[in-house]
Every structure is written in C-alpha cells, then in structure tokens.
C-alpha positions in Angstrom: 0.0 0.0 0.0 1.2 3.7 -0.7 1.2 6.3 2.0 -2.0 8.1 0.5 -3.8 4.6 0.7 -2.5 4.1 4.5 -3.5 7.6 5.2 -7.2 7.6 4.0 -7.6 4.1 6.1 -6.0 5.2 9.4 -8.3 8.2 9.1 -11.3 6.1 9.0 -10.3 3.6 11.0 -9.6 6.3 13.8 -12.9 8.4 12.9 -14.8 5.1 13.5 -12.4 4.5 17.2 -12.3 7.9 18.0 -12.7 7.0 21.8 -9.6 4.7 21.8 -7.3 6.4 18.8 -5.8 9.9 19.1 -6.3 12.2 15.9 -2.3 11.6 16.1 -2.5 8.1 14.5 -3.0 8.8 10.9 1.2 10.4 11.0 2.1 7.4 13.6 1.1 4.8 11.2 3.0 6.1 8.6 6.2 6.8 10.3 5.5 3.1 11.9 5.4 1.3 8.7 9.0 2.8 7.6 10.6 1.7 10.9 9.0 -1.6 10.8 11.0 -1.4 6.9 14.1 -0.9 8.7 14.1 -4.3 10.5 15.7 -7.0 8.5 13.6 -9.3 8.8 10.4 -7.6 7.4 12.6 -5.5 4.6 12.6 -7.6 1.6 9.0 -9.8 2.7 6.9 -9.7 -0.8 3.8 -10.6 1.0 1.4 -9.0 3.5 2.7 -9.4 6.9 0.2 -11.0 9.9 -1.1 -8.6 12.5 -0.3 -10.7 15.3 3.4 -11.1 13.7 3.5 -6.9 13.6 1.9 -7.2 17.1 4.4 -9.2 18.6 7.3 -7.2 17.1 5.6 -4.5 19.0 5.8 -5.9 22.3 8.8 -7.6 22.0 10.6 -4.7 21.2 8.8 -2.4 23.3 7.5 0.2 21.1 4.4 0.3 22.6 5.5 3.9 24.4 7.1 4.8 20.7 4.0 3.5 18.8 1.2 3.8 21.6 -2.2 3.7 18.9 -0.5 1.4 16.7 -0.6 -1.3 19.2 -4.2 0.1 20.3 -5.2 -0.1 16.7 -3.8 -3.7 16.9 -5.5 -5.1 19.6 -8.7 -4.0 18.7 -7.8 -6.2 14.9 -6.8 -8.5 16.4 -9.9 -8.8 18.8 -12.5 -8.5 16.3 -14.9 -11.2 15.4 -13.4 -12.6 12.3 -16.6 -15.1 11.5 -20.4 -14.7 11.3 -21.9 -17.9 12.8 -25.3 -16.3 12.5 -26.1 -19.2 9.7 -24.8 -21.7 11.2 -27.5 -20.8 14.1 -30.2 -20.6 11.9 -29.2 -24.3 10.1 -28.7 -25.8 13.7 -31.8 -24.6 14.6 -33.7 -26.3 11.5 -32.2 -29.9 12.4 -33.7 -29.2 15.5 -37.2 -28.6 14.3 -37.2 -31.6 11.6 -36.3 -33.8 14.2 -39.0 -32.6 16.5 -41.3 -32.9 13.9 -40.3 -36.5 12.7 -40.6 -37.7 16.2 -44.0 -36.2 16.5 -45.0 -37.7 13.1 -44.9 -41.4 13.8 
C-alpha cells in the first residue's frame, strides 16, 4: 500500500475509534510502517505481513511507548470477530425442528 492509501484508512479507522485512537495516529502509522521497513527481517517480505506477527514485534521490542495507537489499533484487529456464525445458528436450529417434527409424526 502507498502512503495516500495508508492515510485515508488510518483516518477512518480512527474516525470510526475515535474513543480509543488519538487524531495523532493517521502520521504514527506512517512513520510506523518505515521503521518496521528498517528491521531486516520484514525489509525484503513480498507478501502482506500477519497482524499478530507486527503485534508481537511491538511488544517484543517495546515500542508500545514509541508507537502507543498502533498497538491500540492492533488489539482492537486482532480482537474482532473474524466469522459470522449467525447461519450456522439458523441451520442448527432447523435440524432441530425436523427432528421434532419426525418424532411427533410417527
């Protein structure tokens, strides 16, 4: 992603956190992603890197003081529900009923 892309996304990811992110994190982000660049280990990495992999550099270097909503902005990812089960509900609840209504049938 290019800075401009970055940018617009930290805005609205902090306009939508505003109670948790500082108006400061749109310029942390950016500065974070070129000093994460700097670490071998991440500089020549073609593909997208995990969040708990860029969480755990975080902490274990202990830039949390250097990068404080970055690793705000990371916990809350990495908190969020990542799967729907709302159909899987709805299809559990279904067996249920055909069964009820097979065992009231015969």
């Amino acid at each position: 992603m290019n800075d401009e892309d970055i940018s617009t996304a930290a805005a609205k990811f902090q306009k939508i956190y505003s109670d948790d992110i500082e108006p400061e994190f749109v310029p942390e982000i950016l500065y974070f992603k070129n000093f994460v660049g700097q670490f071998d280990e991440f500089r020549y990495k073609h593909e997208t890197l995990q969040a708990s992999d860029i969480y755990t550099l975080v902490v274990s270097n202990r830039l949390t003081s250097s990068f404080p909503n970055v690793e705000i902005a990371l916990r809350i990812y990495l908190c969020l529900m990542i799967t729907n089960a709302t159909g899987e509900i709805s299809f559990s609840k279904m067996k249920h009923l055909k069964n009820v209504h097979r065992s009231t049938m015969a």
